[in-house]
C-alpha positions in Angstrom: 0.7 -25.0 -15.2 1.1 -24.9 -19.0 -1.8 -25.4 -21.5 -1.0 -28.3 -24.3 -3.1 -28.8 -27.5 -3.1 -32.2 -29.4 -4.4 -31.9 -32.7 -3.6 -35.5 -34.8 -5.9 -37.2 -37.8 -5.7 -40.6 -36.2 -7.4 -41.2 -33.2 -5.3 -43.7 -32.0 -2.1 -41.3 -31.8 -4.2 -39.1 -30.5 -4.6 -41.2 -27.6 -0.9 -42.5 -27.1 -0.2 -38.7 -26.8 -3.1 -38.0 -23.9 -1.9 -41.1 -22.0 2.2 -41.8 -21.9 3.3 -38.8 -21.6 3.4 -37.3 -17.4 2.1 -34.2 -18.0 1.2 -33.5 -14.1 4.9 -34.0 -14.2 5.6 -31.5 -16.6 3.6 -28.8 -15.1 1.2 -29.3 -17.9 -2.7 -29.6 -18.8 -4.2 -31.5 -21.7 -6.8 -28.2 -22.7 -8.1 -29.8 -26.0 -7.4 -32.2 -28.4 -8.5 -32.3 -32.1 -8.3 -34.1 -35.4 -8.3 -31.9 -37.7 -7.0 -28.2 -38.3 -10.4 -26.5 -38.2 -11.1 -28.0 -34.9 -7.6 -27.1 -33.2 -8.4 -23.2 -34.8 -11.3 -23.5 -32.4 -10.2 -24.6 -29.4 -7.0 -22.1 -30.5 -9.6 -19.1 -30.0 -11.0 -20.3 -26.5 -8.6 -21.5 -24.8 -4.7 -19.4 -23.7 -2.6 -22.4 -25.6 1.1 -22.5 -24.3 1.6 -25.9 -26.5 0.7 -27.1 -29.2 1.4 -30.8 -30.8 0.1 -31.2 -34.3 0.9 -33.4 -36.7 2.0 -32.0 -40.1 0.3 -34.1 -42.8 -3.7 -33.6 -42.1 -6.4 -33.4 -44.8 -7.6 -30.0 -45.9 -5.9 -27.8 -43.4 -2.0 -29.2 -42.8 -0.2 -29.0 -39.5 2.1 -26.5 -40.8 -0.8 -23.9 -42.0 -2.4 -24.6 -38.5 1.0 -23.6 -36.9 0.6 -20.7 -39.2 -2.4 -19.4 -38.4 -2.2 -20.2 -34.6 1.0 -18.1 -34.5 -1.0 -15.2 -35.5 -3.0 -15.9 -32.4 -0.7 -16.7 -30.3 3.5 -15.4 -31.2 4.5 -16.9 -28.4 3.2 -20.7 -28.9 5.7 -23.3 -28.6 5.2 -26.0 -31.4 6.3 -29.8 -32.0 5.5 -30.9 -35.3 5.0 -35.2 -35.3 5.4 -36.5 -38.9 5.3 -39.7 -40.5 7.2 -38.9 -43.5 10.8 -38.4 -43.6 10.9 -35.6 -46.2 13.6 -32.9 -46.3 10.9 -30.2 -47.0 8.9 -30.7 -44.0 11.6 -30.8 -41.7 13.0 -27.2 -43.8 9.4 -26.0 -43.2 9.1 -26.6 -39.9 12.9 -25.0 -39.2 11.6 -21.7 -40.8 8.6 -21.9 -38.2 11.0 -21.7 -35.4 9.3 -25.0 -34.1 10.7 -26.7 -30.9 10.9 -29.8 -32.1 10.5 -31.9 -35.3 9.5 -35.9 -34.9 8.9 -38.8 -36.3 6.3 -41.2 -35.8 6.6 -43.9 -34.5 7.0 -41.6 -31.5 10.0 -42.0 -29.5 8.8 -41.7 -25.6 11.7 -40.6 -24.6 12.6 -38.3 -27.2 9.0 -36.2 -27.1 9.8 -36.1 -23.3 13.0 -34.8 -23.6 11.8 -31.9 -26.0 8.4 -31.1 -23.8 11.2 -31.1 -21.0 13.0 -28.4 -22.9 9.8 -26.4 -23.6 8.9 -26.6 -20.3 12.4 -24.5 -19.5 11.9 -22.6 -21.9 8.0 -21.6 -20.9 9.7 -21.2 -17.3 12.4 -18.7 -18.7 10.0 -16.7 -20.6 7.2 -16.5 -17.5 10.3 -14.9 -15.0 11.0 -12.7 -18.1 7.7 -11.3 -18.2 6.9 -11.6 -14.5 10.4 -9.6 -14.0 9.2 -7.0 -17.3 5.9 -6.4 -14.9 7.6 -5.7 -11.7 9.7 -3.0 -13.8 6.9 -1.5 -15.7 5.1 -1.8 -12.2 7.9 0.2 -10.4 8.3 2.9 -12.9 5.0 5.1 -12.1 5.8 5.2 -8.4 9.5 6.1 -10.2 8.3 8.8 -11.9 5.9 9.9 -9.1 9.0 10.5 -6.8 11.5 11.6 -9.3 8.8 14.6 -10.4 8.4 15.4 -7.0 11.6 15.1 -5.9 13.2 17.6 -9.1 10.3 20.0 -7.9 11.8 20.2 -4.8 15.2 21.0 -6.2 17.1 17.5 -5.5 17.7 16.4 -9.4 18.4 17.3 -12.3 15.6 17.4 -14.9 17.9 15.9 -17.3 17.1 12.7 -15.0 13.4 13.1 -15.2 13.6 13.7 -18.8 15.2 10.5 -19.4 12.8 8.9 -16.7 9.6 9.9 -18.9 11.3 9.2 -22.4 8.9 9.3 -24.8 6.5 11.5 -22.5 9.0 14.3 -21.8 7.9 17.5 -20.5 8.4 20.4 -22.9 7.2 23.9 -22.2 6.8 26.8 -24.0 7.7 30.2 -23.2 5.8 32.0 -20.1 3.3 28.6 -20.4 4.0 27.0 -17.4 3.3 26.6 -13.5 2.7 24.6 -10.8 -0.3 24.2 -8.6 -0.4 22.3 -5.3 -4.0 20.9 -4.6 -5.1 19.8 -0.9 -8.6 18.5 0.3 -10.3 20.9 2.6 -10.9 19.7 6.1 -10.2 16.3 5.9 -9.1 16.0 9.4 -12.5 17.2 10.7 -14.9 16.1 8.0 -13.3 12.3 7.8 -12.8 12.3 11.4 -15.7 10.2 12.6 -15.5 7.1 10.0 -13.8 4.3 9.9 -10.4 3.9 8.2 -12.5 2.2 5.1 -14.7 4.7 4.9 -11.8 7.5 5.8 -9.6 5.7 2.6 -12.3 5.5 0.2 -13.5 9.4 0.8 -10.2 10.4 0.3 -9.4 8.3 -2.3 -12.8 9.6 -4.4 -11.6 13.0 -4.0 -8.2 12.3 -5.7 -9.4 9.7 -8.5 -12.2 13.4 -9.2 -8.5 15.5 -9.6 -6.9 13.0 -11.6 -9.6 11.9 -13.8 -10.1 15.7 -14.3 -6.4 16.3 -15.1 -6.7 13.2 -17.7 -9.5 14.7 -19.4 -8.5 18.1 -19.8 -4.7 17.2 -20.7 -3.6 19.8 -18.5 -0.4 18.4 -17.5 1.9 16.0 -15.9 1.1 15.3 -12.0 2.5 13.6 -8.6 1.1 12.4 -5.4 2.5 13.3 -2.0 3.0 11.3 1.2 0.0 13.7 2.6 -2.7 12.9 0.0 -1.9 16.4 -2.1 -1.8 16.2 -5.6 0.9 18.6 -6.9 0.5 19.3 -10.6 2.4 21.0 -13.6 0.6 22.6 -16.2 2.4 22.6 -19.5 0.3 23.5 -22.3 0.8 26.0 -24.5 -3.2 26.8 -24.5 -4.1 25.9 -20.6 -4.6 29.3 -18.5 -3.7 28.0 -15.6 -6.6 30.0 -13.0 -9.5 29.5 -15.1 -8.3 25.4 -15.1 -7.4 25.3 -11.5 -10.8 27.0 -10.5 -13.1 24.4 -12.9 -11.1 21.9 -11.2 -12.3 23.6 -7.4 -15.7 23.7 -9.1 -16.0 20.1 -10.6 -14.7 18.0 -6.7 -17.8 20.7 -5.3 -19.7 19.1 -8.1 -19.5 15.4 -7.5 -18.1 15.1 -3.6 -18.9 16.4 -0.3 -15.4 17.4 0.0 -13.5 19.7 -1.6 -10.8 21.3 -2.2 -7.8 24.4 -2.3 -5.8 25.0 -4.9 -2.4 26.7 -4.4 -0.7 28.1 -8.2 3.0 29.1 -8.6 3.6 32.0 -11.2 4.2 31.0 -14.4 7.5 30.4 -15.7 9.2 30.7 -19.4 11.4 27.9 -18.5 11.1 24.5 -17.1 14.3 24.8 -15.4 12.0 27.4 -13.2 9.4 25.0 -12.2 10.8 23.9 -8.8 10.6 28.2 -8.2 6.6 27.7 -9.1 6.0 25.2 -7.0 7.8 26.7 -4.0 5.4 29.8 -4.5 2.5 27.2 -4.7 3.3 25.9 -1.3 3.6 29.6 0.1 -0.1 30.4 -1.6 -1.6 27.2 -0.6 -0.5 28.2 3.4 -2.4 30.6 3.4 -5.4 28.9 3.0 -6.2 29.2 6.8 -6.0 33.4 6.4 -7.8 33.4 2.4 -10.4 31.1 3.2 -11.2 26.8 1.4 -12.6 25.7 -1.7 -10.7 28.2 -4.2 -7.3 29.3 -6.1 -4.6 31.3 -4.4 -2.1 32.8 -6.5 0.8 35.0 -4.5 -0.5 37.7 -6.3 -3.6 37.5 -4.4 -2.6 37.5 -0.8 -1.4 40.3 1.0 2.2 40.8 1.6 1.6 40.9 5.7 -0.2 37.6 5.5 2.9 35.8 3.8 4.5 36.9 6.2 3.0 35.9 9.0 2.4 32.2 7.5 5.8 32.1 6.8 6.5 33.0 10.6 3.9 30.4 11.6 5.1 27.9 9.7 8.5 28.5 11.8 6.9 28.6 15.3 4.7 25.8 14.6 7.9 23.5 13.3 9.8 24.4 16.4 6.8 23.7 18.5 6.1 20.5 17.7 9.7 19.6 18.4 9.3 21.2 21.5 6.5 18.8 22.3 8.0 15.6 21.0 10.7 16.1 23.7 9.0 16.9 26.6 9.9 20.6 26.7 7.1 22.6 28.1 9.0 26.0 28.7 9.7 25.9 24.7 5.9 24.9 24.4 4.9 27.8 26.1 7.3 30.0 24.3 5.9 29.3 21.5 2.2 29.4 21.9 2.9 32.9 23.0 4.6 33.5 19.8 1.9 32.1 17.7 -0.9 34.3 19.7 1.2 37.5 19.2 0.2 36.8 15.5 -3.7 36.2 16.5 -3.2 39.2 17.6 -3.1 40.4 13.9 -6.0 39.0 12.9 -9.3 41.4 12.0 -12.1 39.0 13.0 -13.4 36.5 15.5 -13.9 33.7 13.5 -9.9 33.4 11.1 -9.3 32.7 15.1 -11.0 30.0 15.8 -10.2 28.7 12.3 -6.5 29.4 13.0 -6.7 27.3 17.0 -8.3 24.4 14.5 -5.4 24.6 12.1 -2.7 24.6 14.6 -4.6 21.4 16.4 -4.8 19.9 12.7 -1.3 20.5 12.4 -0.6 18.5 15.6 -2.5 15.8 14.7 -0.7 15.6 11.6 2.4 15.3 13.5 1.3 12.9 16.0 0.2 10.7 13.0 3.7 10.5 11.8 5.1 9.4 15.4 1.7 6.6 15.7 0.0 8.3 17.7 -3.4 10.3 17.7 -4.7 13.8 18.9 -7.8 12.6 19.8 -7.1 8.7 21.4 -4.1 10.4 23.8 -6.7 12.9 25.1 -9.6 11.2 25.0 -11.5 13.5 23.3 -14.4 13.3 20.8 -14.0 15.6 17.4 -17.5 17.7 18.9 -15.1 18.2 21.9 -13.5 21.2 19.7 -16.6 22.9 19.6 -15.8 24.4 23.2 -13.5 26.5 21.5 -16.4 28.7 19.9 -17.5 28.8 23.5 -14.3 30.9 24.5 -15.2 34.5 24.6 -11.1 35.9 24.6 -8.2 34.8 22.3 -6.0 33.9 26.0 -8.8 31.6 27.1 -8.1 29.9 23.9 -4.7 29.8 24.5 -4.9 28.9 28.0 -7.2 25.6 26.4 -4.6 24.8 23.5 -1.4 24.8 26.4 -2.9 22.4 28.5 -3.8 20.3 25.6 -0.4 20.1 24.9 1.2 19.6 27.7 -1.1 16.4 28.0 0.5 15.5 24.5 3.8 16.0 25.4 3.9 14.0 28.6 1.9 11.5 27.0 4.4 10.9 24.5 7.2 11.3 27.0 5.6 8.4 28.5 5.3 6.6 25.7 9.3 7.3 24.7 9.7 5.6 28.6 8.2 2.5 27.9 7.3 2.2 24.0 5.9 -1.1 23.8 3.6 -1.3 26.6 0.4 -1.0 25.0 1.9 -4.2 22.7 2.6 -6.2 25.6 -0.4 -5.4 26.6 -2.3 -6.8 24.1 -0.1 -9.5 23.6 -0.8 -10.5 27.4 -4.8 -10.4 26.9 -4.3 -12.4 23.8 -2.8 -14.9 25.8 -5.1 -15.1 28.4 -7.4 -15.5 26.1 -6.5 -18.4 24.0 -4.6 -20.3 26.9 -6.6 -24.0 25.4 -4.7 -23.4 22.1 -1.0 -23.9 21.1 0.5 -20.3 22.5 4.2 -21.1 20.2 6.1 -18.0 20.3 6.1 -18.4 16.0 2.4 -18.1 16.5 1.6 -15.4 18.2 4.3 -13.5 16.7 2.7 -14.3 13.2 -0.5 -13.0 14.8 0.9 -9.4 15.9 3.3 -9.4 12.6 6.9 -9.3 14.4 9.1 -12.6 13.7 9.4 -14.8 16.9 13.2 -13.4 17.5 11.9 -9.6 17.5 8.7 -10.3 19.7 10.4 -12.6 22.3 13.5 -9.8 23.0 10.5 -7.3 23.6 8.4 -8.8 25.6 11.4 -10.3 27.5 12.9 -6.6 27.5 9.2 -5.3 28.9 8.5 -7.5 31.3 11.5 -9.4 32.7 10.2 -12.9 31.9 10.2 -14.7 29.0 7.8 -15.3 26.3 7.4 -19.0 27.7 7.4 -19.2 31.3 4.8 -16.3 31.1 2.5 -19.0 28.8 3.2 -21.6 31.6 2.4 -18.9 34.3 -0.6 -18.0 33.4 -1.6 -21.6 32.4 -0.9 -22.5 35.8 -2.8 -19.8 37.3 -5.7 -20.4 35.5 -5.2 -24.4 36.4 -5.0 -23.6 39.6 -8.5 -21.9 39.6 -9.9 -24.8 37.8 -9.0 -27.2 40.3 -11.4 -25.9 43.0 -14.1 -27.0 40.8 -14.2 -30.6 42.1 -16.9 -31.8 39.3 -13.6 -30.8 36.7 -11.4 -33.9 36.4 -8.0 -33.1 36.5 -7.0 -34.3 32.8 -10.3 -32.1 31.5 -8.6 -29.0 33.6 -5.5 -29.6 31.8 -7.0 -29.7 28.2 -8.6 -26.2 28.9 -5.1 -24.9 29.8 -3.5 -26.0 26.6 -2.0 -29.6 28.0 -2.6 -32.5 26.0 0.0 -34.8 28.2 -0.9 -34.7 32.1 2.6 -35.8 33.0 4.1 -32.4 31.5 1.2 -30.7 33.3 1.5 -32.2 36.3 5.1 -31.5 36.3 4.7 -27.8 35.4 2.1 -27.6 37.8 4.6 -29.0 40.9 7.3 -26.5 39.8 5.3 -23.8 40.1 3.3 -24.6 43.2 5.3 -27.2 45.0 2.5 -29.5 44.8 1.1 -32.0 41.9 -2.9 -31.2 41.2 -3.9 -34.3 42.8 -2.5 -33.3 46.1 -3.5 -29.4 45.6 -7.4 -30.5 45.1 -7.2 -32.4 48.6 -5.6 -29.9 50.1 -7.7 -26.9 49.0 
């Protein structure tokens, strides 16, 4: 709907304007109407004006200086200027204006309709323009988000980034520059018990702390990744990038109950080395679970044998969990022992318990990509994990993680068997439960959020029957229990079971049980 202004000395055009014209028609509102130029101005600074309609020759302030000064308001203001003098230099005037239209009283209906027609298209035009402008301008943050990351990683070009951030290009200056990766510390265990509301906004307070910090200190250009890190690069010429990263570490203890690890790439002279930084960052930042939370970790300050062995982890673990997606407990096995040869390493009692947590957070992790959840498929509680400080050897926590995962594994190999079955399911009790109501396959497929076509092949594909004769099944079952109730008439037992018309019911109900529900109430 577009906004129109009338602004006319005589009242009496005034009100030919308000009432021939179909402006529901036309998409648009009457917002105000004036008679004079002063009074227009007015309703000009209150009111978003899409249209305005002015005559030209007014006392004191003229049509044209009103155009003028509304302009200035509003550049984008369509205007039709109504005149009852045929002079060359309004017309000329009113040309220079860009006006839409210039007419001449008497007003021609048909020709005022024919321009507001016009305006109309062009308002329409302009709207998708901008609408389309939006989507762009939208898109090109969560552009830029991926294109940062993605050239970190080694997959573009930075010429392409360059060009992405245009006027915000990344320029570094020699030995100036490095990358820091920065997680939140025990978010799987500290978030664990709230809801996903709660879980969202925690997280999300944690990360709008990083960036707000980053903002305010100008310390750099930043991303987000698909696992609620922040990875930033630091680019100024007088940022030292510890000292920043570790008033960062201090400022989320500050202000949250979380917090959070920071791992920092060495610094690089060129930006063509970033994606070299940010590798390191990773490695730094994976050692979190040997160096301890709530800190920086530079490569320079972990030890060469515990690189190592997170780098061998990180090996095991991926082939582990690969092992478990497919049902292969042998290569489960395998590699638990693997990972315990390392614990094996470790100097005190406690970096293994905190390492048995990380691997189970690691798990989780990967469950959560494949839908599924550590703690649902076992049934466990998050103070379930404090047996594990119970355990008095490192096997007996071995012995405790291998049967875990076994469950896991032949849970999802279950799963893999029958995917949809906890669907169905549902689908099934939401049936049952709403058997008085219309149960079209469009519905309920607009309630689970499949289209009818997708939901109908799997529950057909689950269960052997289709989506309908399972409706009229259970409608029928449920009739059929009704019945006994001999205080129910028959018509009221069929409106509980969806059926509006007692033929169809009664028709239904002898094809299913060979008998109408007249002669099944005698009979029972």
């Amino acid at each position: 709907m577009y906004n129109v202004l009338l602004v006319d000395d005589e009242q009496l055009d005034l009100e030919v304007l308000q009432r021939f014209m179909p402006w529901a028609k036309l998409d648009m509102t009457i917002v105000g109407i004036a008679n004079s130029g002063f009074a227009a101005m007015k309703v000009l600074q209150e009111h978003k004006v899409d249209v305005l309609i002015t005559d030209i020759k007014m006392p004191i302030m003229t049509g044209l200086e009103l155009a003028e000064q509304a302009r200035s308001l509003a550049p984008e203001l369509k205007i039709i200027f109504i005149s009852g003098h045929d002079e060359f230099q309004f017309a000329q005037k009113a040309i220079k204006m860009n006006a839409s239209s210039y007419i001449l009283k008497p007003v021609d209906d048909r020709e005022l309709l024919n321009t507001l027609q016009l305006v109309k298209e062009q308002l329409n035009y302009e709207r998708e323009r901008q609408k389309k402008e939006s989507q762009i301008e939208e898109t090109i943050p969560l552009l830029q988000n991926e294109m940062l990351l993605q050239w970190l990683k080694g997959a573009i070009d930075f010429k392409k980034l360059d060009f992405l951030y245009d006027g915000r290009r990344i320029r570094l200056q020699v030995g100036q520059g490095s990358v820091g990766i920065i997680e939140i510390d025990d978010r799987a265990w500290k978030l664990k018990q709230f809801s996903d509301d709660q879980k969202s906004y925690a997280i999300e307070h944690v990360l709008r702390l990083v960036t707000d910090f980053i903002h305010m200190h100008q310390l750099g250009f930043y991303c987000n990744t698909d696992d609620d890190k922040i990875v930033l690069v630091l680019s100024d010429a007088y940022i030292d990038p510890v000292t920043s990263m570790q008033s960062l570490v201090d400022h989320v203890r500050t202000h949250s109950s979380q917090t959070i690890t920071v791992g920092l790439g060495s610094p690089v002279s060129d930006i063509q080395d970033m994606p070299s930084s940010y590798r390191q960052a990773g490695d730094a930042l994976a050692t979190k679970m040997f160096l301890g939370k709530c800190r920086v970790i530079t490569l320079e300050s972990t030890e060469r044998e515990i690189v190592k062995s997170t780098s061998d982890l990180e090996q095991i673990m991926e082939v582990m969990l690969t092992a478990t997606a497919n049902y292969e407990l042998v290569g489960i096995y395998d590699c638990l022992e693997q990972l315990f040869n390392l614990v094996h390493r470790l100097k005190d009692k406690l970096t293994v318990y905190n390492f048995a947590l990380y691997v189970i957070s690691k798990i989780d992790f990967f469950l959560r990509s494949l839908n599924a959840n550590f703690y649902d498929l076992l049934s466990l509680e998050l103070n379930s994990l404090n047996a594990l400080y119970e355990f008095e050897t490192i096997d007996d926590i071995k012995d405790w993680l291998r049967r875990r995962l076994f469950e896991v594994s032949e849970h999802l190999h279950l799963k893999k068997k029958n995917p949809n079955r906890k669907l169905i399911g549902e689908i099934e009790h939401y049936v049952a439960e709403h058997l008085e109501n219309s149960l079209q396959l469009r519905d309920v497929a607009k309630q689970f959020g499949f289209s009818p076509n997708y939901l109908g092949y799997v529950f057909k594909e689950a269960t052997h029957e289709s989506f309908g004769d399972f409706v009229t099944r259970k409608r029928m079952e449920r009739a059929k229990e009704l019945l006994h109730d001999p205080k129910l008439k028959i018509y009221e037992a069929a409106n509980q079971v969806g059926y509006q018309n007692l033929t169809l019911f009664s028709r239904h109900f002898k094809t299913t049980f060979g008998l109408a529900p007249i002669d099944y109430r005698k009979q029972s």
